[in-house]
N, C-alpha and C positions, 0 to 999 in steps of 0.2 A: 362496360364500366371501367374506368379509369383508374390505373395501381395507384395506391397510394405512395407518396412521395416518401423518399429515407425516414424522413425526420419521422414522421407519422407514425410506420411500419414499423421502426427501433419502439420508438415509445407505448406503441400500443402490447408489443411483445414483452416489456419489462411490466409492462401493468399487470398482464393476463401471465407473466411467469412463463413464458414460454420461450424467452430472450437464453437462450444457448452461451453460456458464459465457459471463456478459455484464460485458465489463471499460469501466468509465466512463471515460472519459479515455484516450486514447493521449501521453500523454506521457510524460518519461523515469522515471518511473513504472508506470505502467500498460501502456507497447507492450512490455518487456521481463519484465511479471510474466504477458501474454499468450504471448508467446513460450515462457515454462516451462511452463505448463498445458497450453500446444497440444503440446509436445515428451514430455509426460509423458503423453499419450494422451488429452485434453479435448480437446472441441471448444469453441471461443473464439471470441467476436464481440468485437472490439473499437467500443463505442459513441464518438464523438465531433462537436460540433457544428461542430468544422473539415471541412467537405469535402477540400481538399486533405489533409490528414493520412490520411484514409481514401482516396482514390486513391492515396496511393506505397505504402500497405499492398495495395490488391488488385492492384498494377502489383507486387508481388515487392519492392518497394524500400523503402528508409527513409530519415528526415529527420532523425535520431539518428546523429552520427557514430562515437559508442563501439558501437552495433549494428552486425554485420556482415548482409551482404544472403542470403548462401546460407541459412540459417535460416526467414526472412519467404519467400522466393521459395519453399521445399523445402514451405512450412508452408499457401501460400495455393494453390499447386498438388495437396498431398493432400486440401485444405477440411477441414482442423480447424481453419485459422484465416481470417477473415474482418473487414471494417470495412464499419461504418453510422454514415449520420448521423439514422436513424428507428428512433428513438426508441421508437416504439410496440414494434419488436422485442423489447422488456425484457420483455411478456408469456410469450416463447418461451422465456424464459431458466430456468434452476433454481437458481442462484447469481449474487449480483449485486457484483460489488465495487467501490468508488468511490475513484478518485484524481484528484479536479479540484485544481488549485490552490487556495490558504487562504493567502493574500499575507499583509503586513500593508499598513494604509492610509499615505495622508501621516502620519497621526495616530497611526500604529505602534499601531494595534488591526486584529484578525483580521476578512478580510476572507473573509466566509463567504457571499456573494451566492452565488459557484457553488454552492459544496455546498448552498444553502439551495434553489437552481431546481431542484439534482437529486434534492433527497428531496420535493419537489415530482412532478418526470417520476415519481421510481421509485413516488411513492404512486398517479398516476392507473391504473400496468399492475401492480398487486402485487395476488400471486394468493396464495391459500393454497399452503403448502408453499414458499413462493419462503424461498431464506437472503440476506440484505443483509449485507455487510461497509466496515468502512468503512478505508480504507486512510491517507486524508489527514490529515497533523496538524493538533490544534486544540488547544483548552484540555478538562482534564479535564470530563466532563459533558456534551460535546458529541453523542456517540450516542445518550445519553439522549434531551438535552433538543429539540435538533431535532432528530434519525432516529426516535426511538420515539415517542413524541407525535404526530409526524404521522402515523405508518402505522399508530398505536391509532387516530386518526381515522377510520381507513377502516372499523371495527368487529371486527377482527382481534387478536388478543392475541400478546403475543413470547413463543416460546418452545412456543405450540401451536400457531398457525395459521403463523406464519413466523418465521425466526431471526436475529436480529439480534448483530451483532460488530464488534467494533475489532483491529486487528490491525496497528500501525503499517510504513509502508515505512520502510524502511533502505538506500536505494540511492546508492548515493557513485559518479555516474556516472563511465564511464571507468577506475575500477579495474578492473584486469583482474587482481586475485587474490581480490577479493569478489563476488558476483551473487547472485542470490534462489536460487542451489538450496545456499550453502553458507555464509547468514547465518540463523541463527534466527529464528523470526519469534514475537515475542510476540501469543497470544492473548488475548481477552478477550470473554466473553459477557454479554448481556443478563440471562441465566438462564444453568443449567446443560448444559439441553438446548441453546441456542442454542452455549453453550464449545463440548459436543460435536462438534455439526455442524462449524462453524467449524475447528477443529481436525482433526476427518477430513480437511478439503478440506488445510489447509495443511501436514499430516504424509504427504500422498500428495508433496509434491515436498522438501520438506525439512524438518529439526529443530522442531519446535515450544515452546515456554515457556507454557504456560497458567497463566494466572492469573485470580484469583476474581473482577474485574470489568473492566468496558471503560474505567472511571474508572482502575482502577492500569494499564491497559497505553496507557493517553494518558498518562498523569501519568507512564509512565516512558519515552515517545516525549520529553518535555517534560525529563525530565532527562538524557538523552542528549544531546539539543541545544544544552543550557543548560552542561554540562559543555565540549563544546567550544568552544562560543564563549566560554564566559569564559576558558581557556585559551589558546586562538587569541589572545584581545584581551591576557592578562594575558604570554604571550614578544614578542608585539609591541612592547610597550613595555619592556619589558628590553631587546628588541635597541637599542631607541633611548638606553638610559641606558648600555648595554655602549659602545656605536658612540661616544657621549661620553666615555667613562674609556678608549676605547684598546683594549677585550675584545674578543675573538673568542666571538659569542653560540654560536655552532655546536660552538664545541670546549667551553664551557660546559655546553650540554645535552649533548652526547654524554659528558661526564666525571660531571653529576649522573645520569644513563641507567647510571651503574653501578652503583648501590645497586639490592640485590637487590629492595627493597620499597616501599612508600611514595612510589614515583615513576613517573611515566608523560610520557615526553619528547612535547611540542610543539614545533613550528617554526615561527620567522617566515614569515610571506606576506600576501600581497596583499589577502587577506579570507577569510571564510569556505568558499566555493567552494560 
């Protein structure tokens, strides 16, 4: 009988939960998008080059104070969920998903060293059949041009030999009325077959938005952000010109908050959060 082909074998593991998921990053990111996978019946290694962050994960505990501890402790006691700082592990994996930080510099340009060391790690243990997602925000072209590029390097094509996607985080820590099983997550593939895969994994824990490339679902991680900050930045200084004329900015916005359309209330604060 004849192996089944990548594509097949990936998707058939993500159906049946048996798809071995390796999460890059344990931070407020990455320990909490581990937490859903492990709770939704994946088994989950969380990768990280912090040692301590991976001991308060196998000690049951967390360094995230919006995470509660019964979860991680329920989760590293049944081993569907675990923390390494070796690297090598990525071989074992069958889905790979990256949320290292992408700062900006002094220079307020993207600072891609981590993501650039770990499509490095991920190309030296990438097997056929492996899916890489890339979770962290950058500028549109980013999975292309460093995630695909390097792991066509290795002699491997996206799309048959391994699946490459962007599917941005959306986590606004410490909301406790938003989390990853009840924000959608927009997909994005390399190819078609790559959307697929991608999409099975993230429509097994919640809603998904697929869209035609990993270029429009950066490019719409990029204007989600851009939308709030400029808002953030644009009532901040209203409350400053209000607080001058004597206005009450808060009964301002909640009075423009009542047109049915055309408007969407921000509030002054301290910064972006």
């Amino acid at each position: 009988m004849q192996n089944p082909e990548p594509f097949e074998l990936l998707i058939e593991k993500i159906e049946n939960r048996t798809a071995r998921l390796g999460i890059i990053g344990m931070g407020y990111v990455g320990l909490p998008l581990a937490i859903t996978f492990a709770e939704k019946g994946f088994q989950v290694t969380g990768f990280d080059t912090d040692k301590k962050k991976c001991d308060h994960i196998k000690s049951g505990t967390t360094y995230i104070r919006h995470i509660p501890l019964d979860p991680v402790k329920h989760l590293i006691e049944s081993e569907m969920f675990n923390a390494t700082t070796e690297f090598e592990r990525l071989s074992d994996m069958d889905c790979i998903i990256i949320c290292v930080p992408t700062p900006l510099t002094e220079k307020r340009v993207p600072d891609l060293s981590a993501l650039s060391n770990t499509a490095e790690t991920i190309a030296r243990f990438l097997r056929r059949g492996h899916m890489v997602v890339l979770e962290s925000t950058s500028y549109p072209g980013t999975t292309e041009e460093l995630l695909m590029e390097r792991f066509k390097a290795t002699g491997m094509e996206p799309g048959v030999d391994f699946f490459l996607a962007f599917s941005p985080e959306r986590e606004d820590p410490g909301n406790k009325r938003f989390s990853v099983i009840n924000i959608p997550k927009i997909v994005g593939g390399t190819t078609f077959a790559c959307l697929k895969a991608a999409n099975a994994l993230y429509s097994s824990i919640t809603k998904t938005v697929p869209v035609k490339s990993t270029r429009v679902a950066e490019f719409a991680k990029i204007l989600e952000n851009t939308f709030r900050s400029v808002n953030i930045a644009l009532v901040n200084e209203l409350k400053m010109l209000a607080h001058r004329m004597g206005i009450d900015i808060f009964e301002v916005i909640e009075a423009a908050a009542t047109k049915p359309f055309g408007f969407m209330p921000f509030y002054p604060g301290p910064g972006l959060g």
